[in-house]
Structures are given as C-alpha cells and as structure tokens.
C-alpha positions as CSV (number, residue, x, y, z in Angstrom):
1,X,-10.9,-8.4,14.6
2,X,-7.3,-9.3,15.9
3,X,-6.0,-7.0,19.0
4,X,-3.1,-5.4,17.5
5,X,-0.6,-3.4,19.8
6,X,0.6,-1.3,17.0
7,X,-2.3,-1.0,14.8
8,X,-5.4,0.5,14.5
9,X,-8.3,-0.8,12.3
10,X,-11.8,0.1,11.4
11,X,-14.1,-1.4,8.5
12,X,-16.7,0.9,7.5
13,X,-20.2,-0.1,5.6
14,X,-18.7,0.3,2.0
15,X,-16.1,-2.4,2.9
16,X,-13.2,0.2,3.1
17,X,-10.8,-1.0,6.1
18,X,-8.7,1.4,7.9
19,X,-5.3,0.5,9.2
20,X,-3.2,3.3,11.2
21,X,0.1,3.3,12.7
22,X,-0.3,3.9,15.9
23,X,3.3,3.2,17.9
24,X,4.1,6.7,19.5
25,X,5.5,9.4,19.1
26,X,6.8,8.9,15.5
27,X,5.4,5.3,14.1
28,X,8.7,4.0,14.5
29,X,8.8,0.4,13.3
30,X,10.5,-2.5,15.6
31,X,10.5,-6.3,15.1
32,X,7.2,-6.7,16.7
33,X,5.6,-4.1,15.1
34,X,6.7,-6.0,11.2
35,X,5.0,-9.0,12.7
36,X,2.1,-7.3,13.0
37,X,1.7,-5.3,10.0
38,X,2.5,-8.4,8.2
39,X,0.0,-10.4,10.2
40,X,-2.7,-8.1,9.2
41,X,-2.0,-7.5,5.6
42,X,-1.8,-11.2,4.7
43,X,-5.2,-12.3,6.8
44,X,-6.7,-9.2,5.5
45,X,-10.3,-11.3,5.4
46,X,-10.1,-12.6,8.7
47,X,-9.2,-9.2,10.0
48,X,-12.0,-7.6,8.1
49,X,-15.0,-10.1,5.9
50,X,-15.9,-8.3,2.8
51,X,-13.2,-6.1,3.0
52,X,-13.1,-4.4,-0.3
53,X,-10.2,-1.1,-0.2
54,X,-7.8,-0.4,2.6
55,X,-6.5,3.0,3.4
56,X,-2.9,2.8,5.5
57,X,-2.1,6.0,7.3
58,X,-0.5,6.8,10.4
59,X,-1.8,8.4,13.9
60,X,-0.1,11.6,15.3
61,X,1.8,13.7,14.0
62,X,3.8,11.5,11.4
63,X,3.1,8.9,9.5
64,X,6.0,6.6,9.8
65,X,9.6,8.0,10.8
66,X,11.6,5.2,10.1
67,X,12.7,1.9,11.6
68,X,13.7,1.7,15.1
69,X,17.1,2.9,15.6
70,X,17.8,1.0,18.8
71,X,17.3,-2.4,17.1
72,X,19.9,-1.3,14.6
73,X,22.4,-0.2,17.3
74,X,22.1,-4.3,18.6
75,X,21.8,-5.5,15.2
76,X,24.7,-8.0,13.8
77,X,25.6,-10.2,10.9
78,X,24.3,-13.1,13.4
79,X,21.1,-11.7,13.6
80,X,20.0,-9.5,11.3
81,X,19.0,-12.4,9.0
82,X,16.6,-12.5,10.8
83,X,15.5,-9.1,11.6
84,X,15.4,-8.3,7.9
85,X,13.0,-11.6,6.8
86,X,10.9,-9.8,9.2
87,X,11.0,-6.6,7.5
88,X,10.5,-7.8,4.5
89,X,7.3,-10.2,4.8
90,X,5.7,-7.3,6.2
91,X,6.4,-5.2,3.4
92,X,5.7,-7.9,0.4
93,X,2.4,-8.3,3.2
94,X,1.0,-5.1,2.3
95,X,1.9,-5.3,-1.8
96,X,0.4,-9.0,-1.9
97,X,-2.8,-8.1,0.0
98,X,-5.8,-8.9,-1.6
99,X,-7.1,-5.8,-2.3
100,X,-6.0,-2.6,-3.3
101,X,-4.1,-0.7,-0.4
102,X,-4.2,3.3,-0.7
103,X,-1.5,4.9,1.4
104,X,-1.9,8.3,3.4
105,X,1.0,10.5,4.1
106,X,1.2,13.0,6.1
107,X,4.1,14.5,8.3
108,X,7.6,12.2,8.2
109,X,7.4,9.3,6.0
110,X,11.3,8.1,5.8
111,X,13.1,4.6,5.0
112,X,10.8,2.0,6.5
113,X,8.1,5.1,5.7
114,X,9.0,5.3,2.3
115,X,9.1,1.3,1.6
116,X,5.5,1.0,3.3
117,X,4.2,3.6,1.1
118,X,6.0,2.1,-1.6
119,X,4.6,-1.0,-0.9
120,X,1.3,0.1,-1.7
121,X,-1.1,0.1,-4.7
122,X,-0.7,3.9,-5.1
123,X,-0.2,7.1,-2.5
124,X,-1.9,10.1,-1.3
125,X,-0.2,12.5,0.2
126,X,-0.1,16.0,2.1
127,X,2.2,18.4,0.3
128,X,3.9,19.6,3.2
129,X,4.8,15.6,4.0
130,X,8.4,15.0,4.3
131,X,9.8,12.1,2.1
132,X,13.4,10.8,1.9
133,X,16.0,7.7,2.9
134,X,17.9,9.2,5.3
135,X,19.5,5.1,5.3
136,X,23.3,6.2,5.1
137,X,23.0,8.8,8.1
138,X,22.4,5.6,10.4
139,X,24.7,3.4,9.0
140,X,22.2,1.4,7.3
141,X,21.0,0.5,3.4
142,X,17.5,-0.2,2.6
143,X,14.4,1.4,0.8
144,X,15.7,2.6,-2.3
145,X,14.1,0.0,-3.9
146,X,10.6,0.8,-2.9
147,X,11.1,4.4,-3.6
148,X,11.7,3.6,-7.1
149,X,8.0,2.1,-7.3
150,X,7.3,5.8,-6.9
151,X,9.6,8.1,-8.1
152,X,12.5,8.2,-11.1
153,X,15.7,6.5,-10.0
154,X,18.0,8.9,-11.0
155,X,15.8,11.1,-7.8
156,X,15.9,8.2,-5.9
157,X,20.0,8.2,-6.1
158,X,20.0,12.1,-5.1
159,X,17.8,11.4,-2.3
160,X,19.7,8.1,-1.1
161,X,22.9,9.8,-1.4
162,X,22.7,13.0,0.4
163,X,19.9,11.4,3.2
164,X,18.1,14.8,2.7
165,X,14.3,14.6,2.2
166,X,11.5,16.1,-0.1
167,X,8.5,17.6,0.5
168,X,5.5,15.7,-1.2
169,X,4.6,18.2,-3.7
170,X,8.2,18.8,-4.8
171,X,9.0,15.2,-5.4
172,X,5.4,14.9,-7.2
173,X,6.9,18.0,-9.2
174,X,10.2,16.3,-9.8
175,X,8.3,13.1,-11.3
176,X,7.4,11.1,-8.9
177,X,4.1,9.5,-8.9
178,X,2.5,10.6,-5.7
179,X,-1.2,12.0,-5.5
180,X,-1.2,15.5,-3.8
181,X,-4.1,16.6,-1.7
182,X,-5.4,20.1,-0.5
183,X,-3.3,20.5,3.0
184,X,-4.5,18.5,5.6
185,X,-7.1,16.4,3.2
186,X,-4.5,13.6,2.6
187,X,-6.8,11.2,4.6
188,X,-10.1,12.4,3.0
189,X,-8.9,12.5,-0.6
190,X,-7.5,8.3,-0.3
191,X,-10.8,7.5,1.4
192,X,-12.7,9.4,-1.5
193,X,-10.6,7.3,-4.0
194,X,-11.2,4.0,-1.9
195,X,-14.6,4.2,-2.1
196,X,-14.7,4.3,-5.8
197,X,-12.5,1.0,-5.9
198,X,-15.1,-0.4,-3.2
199,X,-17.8,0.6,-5.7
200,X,-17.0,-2.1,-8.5
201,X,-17.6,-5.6,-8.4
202,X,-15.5,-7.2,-5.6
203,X,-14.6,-10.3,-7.3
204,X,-13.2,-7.8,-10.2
205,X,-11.1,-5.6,-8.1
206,X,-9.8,-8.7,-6.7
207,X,-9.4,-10.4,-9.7
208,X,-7.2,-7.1,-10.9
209,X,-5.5,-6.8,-8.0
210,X,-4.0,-10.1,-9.0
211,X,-3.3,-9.5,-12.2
212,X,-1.5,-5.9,-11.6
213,X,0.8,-8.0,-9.1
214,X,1.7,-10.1,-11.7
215,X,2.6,-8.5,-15.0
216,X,3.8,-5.4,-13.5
217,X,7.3,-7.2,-13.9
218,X,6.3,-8.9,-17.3
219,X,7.5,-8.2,-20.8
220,X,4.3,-6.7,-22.3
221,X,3.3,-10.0,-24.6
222,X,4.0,-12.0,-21.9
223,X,1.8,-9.7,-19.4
224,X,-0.9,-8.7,-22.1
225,X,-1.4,-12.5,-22.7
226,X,-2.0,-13.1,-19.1
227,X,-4.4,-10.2,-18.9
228,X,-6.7,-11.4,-21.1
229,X,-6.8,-15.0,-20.1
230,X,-8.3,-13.2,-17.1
231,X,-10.8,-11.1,-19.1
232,X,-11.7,-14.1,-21.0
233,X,-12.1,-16.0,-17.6
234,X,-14.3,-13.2,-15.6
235,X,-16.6,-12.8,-19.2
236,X,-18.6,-15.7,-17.8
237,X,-19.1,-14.1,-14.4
238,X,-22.4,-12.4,-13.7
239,X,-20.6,-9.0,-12.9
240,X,-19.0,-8.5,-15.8
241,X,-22.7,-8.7,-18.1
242,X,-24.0,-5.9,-15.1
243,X,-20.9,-3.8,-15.5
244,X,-21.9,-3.5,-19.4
245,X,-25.7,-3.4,-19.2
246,X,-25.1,-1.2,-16.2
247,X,-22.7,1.8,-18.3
248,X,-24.9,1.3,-21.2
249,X,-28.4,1.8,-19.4
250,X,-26.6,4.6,-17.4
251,X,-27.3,2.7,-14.0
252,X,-25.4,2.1,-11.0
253,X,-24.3,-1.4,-11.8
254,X,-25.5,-3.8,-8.7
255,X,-22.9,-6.7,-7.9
256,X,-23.1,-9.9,-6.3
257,X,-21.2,-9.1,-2.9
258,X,-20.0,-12.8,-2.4
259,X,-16.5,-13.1,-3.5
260,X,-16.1,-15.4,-6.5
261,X,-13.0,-17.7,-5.6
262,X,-13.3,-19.8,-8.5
263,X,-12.1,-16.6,-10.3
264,X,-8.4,-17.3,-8.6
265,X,-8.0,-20.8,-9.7
C-alpha cells in the first residue's frame, strides 16, 4: 500500500478497504490532502488487489469539517484555477472509483464534507451528525451540487442560504436520502452493508458500478438500452449461470475471484 499523510487504509479478508480521514483535529481538507484522496481513489487496485467495497469515514471526532480556510484566505483568481482542478479530481476520484464507495458520517460533515459524502455511492450516517454548506459564511461557493445527489434541492437552497446545518436524522426526515444508524453504529452499519456488496460476484459489482455511473444522467431509453447491452454481455460469464443456479438451489453462490476485464471492453 501507498504511505499516505492524510489517509488511513486497511483491506480486510472479504475485500472491504477502509479509507479514514485522518488530518487533525477536524479532517480539514488542504491542496495536499485532494491529491491524495484523489491518488487513492483512482488507483484503488494498486492501493488494495481484490478490493471489492470501500467504506470512507473519518478519525476523531468529525468526519470532515470543511476545506481549509487558510488556503481560501490566500486564494486568488490567479490561482484558484488551480486549487479547484484539485478539488475536483479528488471528488469525481471517489464517484469514478471502481467499486462501490459507502460513506460514514459521523460528527461535522460540511462543504468539502458534504461533497465527499456526496461523491459517494450511498451514506450512512449517525443521527446526531451535523450536515450543512456553511459556503457563504466564508466567502466561498461550492457543494451545493453534491448535496443535491443526496437531498431535495429546494433543502439544499435552505441550507446553502442560511449556512446553518442539519442533523442527519432531520435531513433523512426532510427527504434526503441518507441511511440512519443506531447512535454511534454509523461505522458498523456501512461495513455490515459493504460486506453484502463484497459478497456478489466481483466482476458484477464492477460491471454495475459502471453502468450506475453512466445512465444515472441518461434519459431512461437511452440508459435502459445501455443496461441491458451489459446484461446481455455478463449472460455469457460464468458468474452470472452461479448467481441463478445458486438462488434457485438455495446455495451460497461461489464466484470466480479474478476480475473479468474483458467485461469493460
């Protein structure tokens, strides 16, 4: 595995790989720390071979606080060009990787907290966790977008406008889509849900992942069409024949662990 100064990984034996944010004391992101995050997410097999599910929290008492105000107090029109390419690989990093990412939230998650979570397949979070885009209280803009991956955008205007944040379990009760775990089982409940996705054929979950990148901005013909071209593709692949014979035998369905590449072509 890579030495990461901001980041904390660990694959376990079911293939699950878990990435933490670990810059004290509030996971504030900085210039270096998007390299990283997008270093990892887009080399996610060299980082971890037969890497199946990723869980993304956060260590301490937070899982991401925001950006890094002192880069915004030196940022400029000359350079922030720059600064925000950075921001943004590492987020498109994390909702390109190759496998389904899980997010767990606990504590503050706010603008660049928000648009990692938002960046990711789907989130668990603690109900107590403190969500919001507190953007136009530092003289910034940014986020909004990536909340609206999770939540109603007429709630994501509230929240962008008046910078004040939600707990977890009142923004899952306004409508946003946010999985809400017993207090203090955030953690537990994305692994539990991570090792189901681990549990399927590799080359399928792969193969998905894909696909859900793709037609989630699709017309539905357009995206339907390219669906099954997939499922017509993966019917000739041994997993797909033990997924069937599998459910209908009642079995747990043994797949090949070798990831298929010809799937991708």
């Amino acid at each position: 595995m890579a030495e990461y100064q901001y980041l904390k990984t660990e694959l376990d034996g079911e293939g699950i790989l878990t990435v933490l944010l670990n810059r004290a004391p509030a996971n504030a992101v900085d210039r270096d720390f998007y390299i990283e995050i997008a270093d990892l997410f887009n080399n996610i097999d060299r980082e971890a071979p037969g890497v199946r599910a990723v869980v993304f929290g956060g260590v301490g008492k937070h899982f991401c606080a925001g950006n890094d105000l002192g880069e915004f107090a030196t940022m400029t029109p000359e350079n922030g060009t720059e600064r925000m390419w950075r921001v943004r690989e590492a987020f498109y990093a994390i909702s390109n990787c190759v496998v389904p990412v899980i997010g767990a939230v606990h504590g503050a998650a706010l603008g660049t907290g928000i648009s990692l979570i938002g960046s990711c397949d789907f989130v668990v979070a603690d109900p107590d966790a403190s969500l919001g885009l507190p953007e136009l209280t530092v003289g910034v803009m940014g986020g909004a977008r990536h909340l609206a991956r999770i939540a109603p955008f007429p709630l994501v205007r509230r929240m962008y406008f008046t910078g004040q944040p939600m707990r977890a379990a009142d923004l899952a009760a306004a409508g946003a889509n946010l999985i809400i775990s017993e207090p203090g089982k955030h953690f537990e409940e994305a692994r539990r849900f991570a090792s189901r996705v681990a549990g399927f054929s590799p080359t399928a979950v792969r193969v998905s992942k894909r696909i859900l990148d793709r037609i989630e901005w699709m017309e539905l013909e357009e995206g339907y069409t390219f669906e099954q071209a997939a499922t017509v593709k993966m019917s000739g692949h041994p997993d797909s024949k033990e997924a069937l014979t599998a459910f209908r035998e009642k079995r747990a369905a043994v797949y090949q662990t070798e990831i298929d590449r010809t799937m991708f072509d």
